[in-house]
N, C-alpha and C positions, 0 to 999 in steps of 0.2 A: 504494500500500500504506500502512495507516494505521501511525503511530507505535504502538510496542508501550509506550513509558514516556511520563509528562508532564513534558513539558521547561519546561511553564510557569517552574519555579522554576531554569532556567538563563540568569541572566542578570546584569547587573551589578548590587551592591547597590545604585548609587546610583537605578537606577532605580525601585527601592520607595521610596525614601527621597524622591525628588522626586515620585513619585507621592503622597506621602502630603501633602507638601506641597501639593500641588493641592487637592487634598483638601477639607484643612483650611482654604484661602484662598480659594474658591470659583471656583477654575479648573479643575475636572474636567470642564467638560462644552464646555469650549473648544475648540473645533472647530481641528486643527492640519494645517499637509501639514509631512510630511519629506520629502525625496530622499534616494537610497541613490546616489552615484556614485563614480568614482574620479577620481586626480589625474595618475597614469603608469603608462601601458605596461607590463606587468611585459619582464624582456628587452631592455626599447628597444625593443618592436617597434612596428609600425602600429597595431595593435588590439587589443583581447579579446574574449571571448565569454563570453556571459553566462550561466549555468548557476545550477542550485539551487532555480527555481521552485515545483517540485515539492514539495521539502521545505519549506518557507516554506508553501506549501498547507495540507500537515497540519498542521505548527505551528499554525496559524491555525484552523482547525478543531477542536483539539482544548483549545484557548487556555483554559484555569481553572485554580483552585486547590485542592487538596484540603484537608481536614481538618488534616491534620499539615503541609500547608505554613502554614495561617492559624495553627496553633499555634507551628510555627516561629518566624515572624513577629512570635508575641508575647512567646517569651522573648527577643527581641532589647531587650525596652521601649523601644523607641522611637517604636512605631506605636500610634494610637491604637484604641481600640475602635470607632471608626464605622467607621474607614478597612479595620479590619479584618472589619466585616462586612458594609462593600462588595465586598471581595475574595472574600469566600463566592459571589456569584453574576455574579463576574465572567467577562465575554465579550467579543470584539470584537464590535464593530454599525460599524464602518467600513468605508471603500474603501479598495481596492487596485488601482493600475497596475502594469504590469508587462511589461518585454519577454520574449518569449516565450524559454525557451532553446536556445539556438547562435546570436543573435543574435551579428551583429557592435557591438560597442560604445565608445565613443572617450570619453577623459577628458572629464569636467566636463559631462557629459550623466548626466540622472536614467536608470536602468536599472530604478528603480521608486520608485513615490511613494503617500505612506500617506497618508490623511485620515481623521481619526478624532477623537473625543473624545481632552484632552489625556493622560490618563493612558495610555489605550489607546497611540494614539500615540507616545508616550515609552518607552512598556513593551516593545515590541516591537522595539528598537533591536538588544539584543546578539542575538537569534538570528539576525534577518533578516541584520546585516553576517557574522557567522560561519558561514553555513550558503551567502549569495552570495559573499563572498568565498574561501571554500575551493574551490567547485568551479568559482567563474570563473575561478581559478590554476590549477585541474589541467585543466580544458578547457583556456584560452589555448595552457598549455606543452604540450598532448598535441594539438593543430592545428599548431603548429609543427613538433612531431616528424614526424607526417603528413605535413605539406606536404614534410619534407626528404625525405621514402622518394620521391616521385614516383611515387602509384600503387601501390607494392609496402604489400603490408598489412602495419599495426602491430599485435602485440600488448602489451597491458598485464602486465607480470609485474611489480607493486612492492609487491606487499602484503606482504609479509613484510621490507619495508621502512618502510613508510608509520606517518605518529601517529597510531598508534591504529586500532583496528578499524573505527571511523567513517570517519578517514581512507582505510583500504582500500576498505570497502566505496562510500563516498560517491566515492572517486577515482576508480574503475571505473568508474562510472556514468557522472561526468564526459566519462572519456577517451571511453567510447564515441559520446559526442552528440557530440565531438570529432572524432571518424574513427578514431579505432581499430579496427579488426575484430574483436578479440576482448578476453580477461581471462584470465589464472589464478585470479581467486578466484571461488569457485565459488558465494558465497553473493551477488554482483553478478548471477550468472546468476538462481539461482532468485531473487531476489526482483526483478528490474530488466529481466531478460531480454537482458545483455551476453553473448553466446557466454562460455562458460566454455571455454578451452583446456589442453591443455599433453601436455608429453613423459617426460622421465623425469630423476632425477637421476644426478649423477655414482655416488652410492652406489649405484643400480642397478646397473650395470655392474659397482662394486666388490666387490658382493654374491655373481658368481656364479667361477667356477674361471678362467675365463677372460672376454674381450670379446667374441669369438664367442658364445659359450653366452650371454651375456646381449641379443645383440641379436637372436639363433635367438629366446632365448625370449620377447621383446617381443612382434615378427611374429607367431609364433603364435598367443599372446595377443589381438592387437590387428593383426591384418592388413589392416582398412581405413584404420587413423591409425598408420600404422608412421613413428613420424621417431627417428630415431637420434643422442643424442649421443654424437659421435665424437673428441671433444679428451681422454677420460679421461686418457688414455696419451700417447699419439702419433698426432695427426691424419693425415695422410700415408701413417704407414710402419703404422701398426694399426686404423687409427679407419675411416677409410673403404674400405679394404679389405675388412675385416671385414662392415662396413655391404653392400656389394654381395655379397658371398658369403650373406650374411642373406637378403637379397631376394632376389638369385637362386636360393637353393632352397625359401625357404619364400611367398613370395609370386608368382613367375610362373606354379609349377605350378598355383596357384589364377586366375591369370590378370590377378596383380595386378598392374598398374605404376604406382598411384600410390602415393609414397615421399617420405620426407625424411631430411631429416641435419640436424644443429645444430651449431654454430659459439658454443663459449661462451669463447674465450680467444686470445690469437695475434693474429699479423699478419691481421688478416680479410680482405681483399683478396685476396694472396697465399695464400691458405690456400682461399679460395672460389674463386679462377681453376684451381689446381689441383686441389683438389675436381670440380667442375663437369668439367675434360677428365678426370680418372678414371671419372669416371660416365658421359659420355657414350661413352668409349671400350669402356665395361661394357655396353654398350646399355642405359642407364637413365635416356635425355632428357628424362624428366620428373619425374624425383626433384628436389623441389626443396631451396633449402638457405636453410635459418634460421641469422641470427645475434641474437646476445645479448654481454651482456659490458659492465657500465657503460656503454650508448649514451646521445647525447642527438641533439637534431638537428643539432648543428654535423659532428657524428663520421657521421653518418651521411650526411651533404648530403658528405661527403668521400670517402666509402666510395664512393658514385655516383659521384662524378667521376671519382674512379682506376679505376672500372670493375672492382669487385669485385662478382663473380657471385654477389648476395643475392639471394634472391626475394621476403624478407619478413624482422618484425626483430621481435624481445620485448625491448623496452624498460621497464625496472625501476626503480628507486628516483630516479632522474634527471625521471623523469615524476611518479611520485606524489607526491612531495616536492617538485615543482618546485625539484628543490638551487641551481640557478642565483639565484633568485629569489623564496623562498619564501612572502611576504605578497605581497596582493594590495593590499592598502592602499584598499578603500574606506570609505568613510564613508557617517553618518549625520548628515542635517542640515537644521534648520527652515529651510521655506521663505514661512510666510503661518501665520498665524491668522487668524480669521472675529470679527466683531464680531458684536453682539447684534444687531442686523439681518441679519448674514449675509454682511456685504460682506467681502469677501477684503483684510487689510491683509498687504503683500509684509514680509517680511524678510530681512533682511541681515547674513552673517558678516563682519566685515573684517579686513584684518591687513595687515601689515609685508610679508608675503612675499604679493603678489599672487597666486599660483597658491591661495593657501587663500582668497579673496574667495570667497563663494560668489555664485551668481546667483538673486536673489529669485522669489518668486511661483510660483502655482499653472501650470504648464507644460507641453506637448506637443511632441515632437520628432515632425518629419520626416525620410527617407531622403529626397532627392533623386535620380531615376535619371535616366538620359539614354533616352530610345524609342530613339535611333538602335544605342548601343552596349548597350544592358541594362546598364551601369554604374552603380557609386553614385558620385554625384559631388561631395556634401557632404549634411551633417546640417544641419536647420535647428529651434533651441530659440525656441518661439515661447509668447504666452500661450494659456491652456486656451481660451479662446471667441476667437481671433482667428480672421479669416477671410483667408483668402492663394488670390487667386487664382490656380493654376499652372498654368493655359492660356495666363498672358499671360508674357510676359518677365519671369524673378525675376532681382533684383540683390539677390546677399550680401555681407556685407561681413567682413573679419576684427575683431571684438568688440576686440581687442588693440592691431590696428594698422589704423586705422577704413581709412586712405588704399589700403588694398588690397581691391579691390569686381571682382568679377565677376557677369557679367549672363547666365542660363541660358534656353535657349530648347528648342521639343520635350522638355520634362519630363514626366512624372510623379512624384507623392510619394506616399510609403506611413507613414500613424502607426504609430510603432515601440511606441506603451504602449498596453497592451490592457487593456481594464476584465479584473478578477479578482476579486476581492469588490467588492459594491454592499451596504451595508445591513448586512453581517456574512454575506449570504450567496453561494457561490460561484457565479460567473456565466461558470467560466471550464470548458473541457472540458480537461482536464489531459493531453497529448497523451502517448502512448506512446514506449516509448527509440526505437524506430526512426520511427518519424515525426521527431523532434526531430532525429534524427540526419542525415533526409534534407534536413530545413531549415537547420539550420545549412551543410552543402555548399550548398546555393542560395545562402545568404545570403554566403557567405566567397565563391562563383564568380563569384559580384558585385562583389570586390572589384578594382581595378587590380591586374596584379601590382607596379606600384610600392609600394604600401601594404601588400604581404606580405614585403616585403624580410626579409630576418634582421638587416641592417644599415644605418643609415641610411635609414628608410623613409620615403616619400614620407607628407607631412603631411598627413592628412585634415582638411580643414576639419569643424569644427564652428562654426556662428554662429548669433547670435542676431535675431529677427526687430528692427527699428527701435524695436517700443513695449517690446520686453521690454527693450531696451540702452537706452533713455531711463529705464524705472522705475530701472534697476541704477545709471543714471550717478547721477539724482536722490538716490539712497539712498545714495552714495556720498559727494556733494557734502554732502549734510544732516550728514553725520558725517564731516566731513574732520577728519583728524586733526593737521594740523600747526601 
């Protein structure tokens, strides 16, 4: 779905400001790559997954400036008249890689790299980080929540939590290439096709003479998606009670017996083990029972264990927020300019605190699988034209701590960045929420479960192919700092 507004002019000011300086020093037509990666886990977890492509899409398709932005532009006085009426018929004409999203993704791997003229390039900074890093946080933390249900479907209820309408809507969308089953916001649905769900509020219930009469008049209403919350009052002694005197007269003479109940407060365990023997002893085995109520995945991966009879969870502000962990913390950052011949020269970030070194030059990652297990068993950041043959024995080595080398045999490798724009135009078929959705489960099912851990999880290697770790040492030594 294309953007309704031009977000062209959402972006940091410094990048006009350096653009302009291009500009005017005749480096605008200087061919640049950036990478878009991150540095940590959000969580501590194993991984993330990489979400937002889509929106990056349009952005980039719809990439100009209007009339009242160049006029903007110029009460700033700071920009010059050429610069601004290069901006008049400004477009991207670059490439775009890009991992597909619900990709699994591991620190200090590009997730997507821009080549482009340098303004272009530079220009595109604040939407790409803000548009990947928001939904790669609310995917990451809504796979996790996921993964804790074991199976039992998640619903998304956090929009009436989340910053911002963006935040809602774009979260929604997230969760579901996540695993979530469904959404309560309904504008994820129509425009994304996230199932839109949901039950009724406590004011329901509040609304009518009594909790009977309101849950009579639901069923009636709504006799195919009858679920009942039942904590208004008193779960126990009114709530579910009530609830089965509901369905038993207004939904079995109709022949109905699918049902639910919601669980939004209380001891949920306890409150869902006797829930579940009231219902079954009402003859109603298949009513199931929803909970809510501040979840995230720790509360939930406990709920399982103690063997509280959930069938499914609406998980709210905990998810859309990722409250745990809210930034996702990627970056943007050069990795090569092109000289006037063409030749790719690598560059290099450096610093004090070694995890922000960045790794130079134009680059392609490998997935490493094992044929025997279907597993992944490391990432390999190699250069864009090197050739690795993975029919023969690969030794990786850790980039870090060189002295620790394993040697892979029976593999195949799969390029995780996919051409998306070539030329300025799209070369990419933009996959639909349930395709994406069915990818990222391959992709995650692929993973060890040591590497899905919640806690202390098994370290995925990510390494670098020998020439790319020779150009990084080279460019390191060149500029040693001490």
């Amino acid at each position: 779905m294309k953007a309704k507004t031009n977000l062209t002019m959402l972006c940091d000011y410094y990048e006009l400001t350096m653009a302009n300086g291009y500009f005017q020093t005749g480096l605008k037509d200087r061919i640049c790559y950036f990478d878009v990666f991150y540095r940590t886990v959000p969580d501590k977890g194993g991984f993330s997954l990489a979400a937002g492509l889509a929106q990056v899409v349009e952005y980039i398709q719809e990439l100009h400036f209007d009339e009242e932005d160049v006029a903007y532009l110029r009460s700033k006085g700071c920009f010059s008249e050429e610069f601004l009426a290069f901006l008049a018929d400004f477009r991207f004409t670059g490439d775009i890689w890009a991992m597909p999203e619900g990709t699994p993704v591991f620190p200090g791997e590009p997730l997507l790299t821009v080549r482009a003229p340098a303004i272009q390039a530079q220009f595109v900074e604040t939407f790409l980080l803000l548009t990947l890093n928001h939904q790669s946080l609310i995917a990451t933390k809504s796979n996790r929540i996921v993964r804790a249900a074991e199976g039992r479907p998640v619903a998304e209820f956090g929009s009436r939590r989340a910053q911002g309408s963006d935040g809602a809507l774009l979260g929604a969308r997230a969760s579901y290439i996540a695993g979530c089953s469904a959404t309560a916001c309904t504008m994820a649905d129509q425009r994304y096709g996230s199932p839109a769900t949901g039950t009724m509020a406590h004011s329901w219930v509040q609304m009518f003479p009594d909790e009977y009469t309101a849950f009579k008049t639901y069923c009636e209403l709504y006799p195919d998606n009858a679920t009942l919350l039942v904590d208004t009052y008193n779960v126990l002694k009114s709530g579910v009670p009530n609830a089965i005197r509901a369905f038993r007269e207004v939904l079995l003479p109709k022949g109905i017996t699918k049902c639910a109940i919601r669980l939004d407060s209380g001891d949920l365990t306890y409150l869902s083990q006797k829930a579940r023997q009231m219902l079954d002893e009402a003859g109603f085995p298949e009513c199931k029972i929803v909970a809510s109520n501040a979840l995230d995945e720790y509360i939930i991966r406990d709920l399982v264990r103690q063997g509280a009879r959930i069938d499914s969870f609406g998980v709210g502000e905990r998810l859309i927020t990722s409250r745990s962990e809210p930034v996702f913390g990627g970056v943007y950052k050069l990795a090569a300019i092109e000289d006037d011949q063409g030749n790719i020269i690598p560059k290099i970030k450096i610093s004090e605190n070694a995890a922000k070194i960045t790794t130079p030059h134009f680059k392609k990652v490998y997935r490493i699988f094992s044929k025997d297990t279907g597993k992944a068993e490391a990432d390999l950041i190699c250069l864009h034209d090197e050739k690795i043959d993975f029919t023969q024995p690969l030794e990786l080595f850790d980039p870090d701590a060189t002295w620790k080398r394993k040697v892979f045999t029976d593999i195949e490798a799969r390029e995780l960045l996919v051409p998306i724009f070539q030329g300025g135009q799209l070369v990419y078929q933009v996959p639909d929420l349930q395709a994406s959705r069915a990818y990222c489960q391959r992709q995650v099912d692929a993973l060890w479960d040591e590497v899905k851990r919640f806690e202390n999880p098994h370290n995925y290697y990510v390494d670098l192919s020998q020439k790319l770790w020779n150009i990084k040492r080279t460019l390191l030594n060149s500029h040693d700092m001490t």
